[in-house]
N, C-alpha and C positions, 0 to 999 in steps of 0.2 A: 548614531546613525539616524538621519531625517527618516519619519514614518512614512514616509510616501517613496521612500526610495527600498524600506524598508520590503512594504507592499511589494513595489515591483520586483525584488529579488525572489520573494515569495511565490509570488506567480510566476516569475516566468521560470522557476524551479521545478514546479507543480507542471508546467506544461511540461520542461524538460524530462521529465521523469514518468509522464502519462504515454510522453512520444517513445519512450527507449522499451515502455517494459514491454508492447508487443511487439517489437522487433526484435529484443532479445527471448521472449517467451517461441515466438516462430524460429526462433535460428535456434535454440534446444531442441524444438520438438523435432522440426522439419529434417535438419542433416541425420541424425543421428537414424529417422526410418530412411532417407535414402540412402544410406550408406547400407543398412541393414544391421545396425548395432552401431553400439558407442565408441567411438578410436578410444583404439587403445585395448580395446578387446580381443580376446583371441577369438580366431572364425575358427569354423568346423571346417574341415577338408571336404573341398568338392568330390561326389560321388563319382568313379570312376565309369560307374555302370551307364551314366547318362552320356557317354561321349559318343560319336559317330564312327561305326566301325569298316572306314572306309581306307 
């Protein structure tokens, strides 16, 4: 492989992989507190006592 082309595989690898890990770093952290836990978890039963007794 010519070195210069090797270069550019290298970097544009380097970018690829600088651009992905805080998109994937925020799409771990972020769904899983809005959701309020990780799929695939079991929830706790909403509390009955909180409902409106209309």
């Amino acid at each position: 492989m010519n070195s210069s082309l090797r270069l550019f595989v290298s970097q544009y690898l380097g970018v690829v992989a600088a651009t992905l890990a805080p998109v994937i770093l925020m799409a771990f952290l972020s769904i899983p507190f809005s959701l309020g836990g990780h799929p695939g978890d079991v929830r706790l039963a909403a509390s009955t006592a909180a409902q409106h007794m209309t």
